[in-house]
N, C-alpha and C positions, 0 to 999 in steps of 0.2 A: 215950968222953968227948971224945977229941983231934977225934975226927972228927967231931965235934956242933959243935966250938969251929970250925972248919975250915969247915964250911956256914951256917954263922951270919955267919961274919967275907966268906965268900964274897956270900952274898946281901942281906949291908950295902952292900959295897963296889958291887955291880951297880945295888941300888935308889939310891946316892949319883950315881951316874954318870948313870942312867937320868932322875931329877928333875931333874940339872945341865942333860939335854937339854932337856928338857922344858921349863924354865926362858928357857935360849936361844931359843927357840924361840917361846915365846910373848914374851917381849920384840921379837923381831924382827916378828912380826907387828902389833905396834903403834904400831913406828917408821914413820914417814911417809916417812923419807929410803929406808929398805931397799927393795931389793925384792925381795918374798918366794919367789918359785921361786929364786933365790939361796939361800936360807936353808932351801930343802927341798932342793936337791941335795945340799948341803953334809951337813947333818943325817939326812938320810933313809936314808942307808947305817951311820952310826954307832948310829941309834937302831934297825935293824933287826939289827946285830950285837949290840949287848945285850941284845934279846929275846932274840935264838936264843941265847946263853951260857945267860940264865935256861932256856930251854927242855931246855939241855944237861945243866943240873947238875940239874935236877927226876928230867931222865929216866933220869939217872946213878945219881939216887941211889935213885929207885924200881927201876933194876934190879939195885942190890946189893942193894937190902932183902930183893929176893921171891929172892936166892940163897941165903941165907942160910936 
């Protein structure tokens, strides 16, 4: 159960993070002042690090599953 509460509370906080990007992102794209390879450097590294966490804990968690 702890460990249900634990991946739950885990893949809230990455999807809150991941829409924040996202969010960012397309705001800057329709600012006129920005300019947007700015706003893909910037962004481009942080929204690739929280795929790969989702990818991590998927893969985490399907390989404790099939131990068991």
């Amino acid at each position: 159960m702890k460990d249900r509460l634990v991946l739950v509370i885990v893949i809230c906080t990455l999807s809150a993070v991941m829409v924040s990007v996202i969010g960012v992102l397309l705001s800057g794209l329709f600012q006129p002042s920005v300019d947007n390879t700015e706003i893909f450097k910037i962004l481009g590294p942080a929204f690739q690090t929280i795929v790969g966490a989702f990818v991590g804990v998927l893969g985490g968690r399907a390989m404790r599953d099939e131990n068991k």
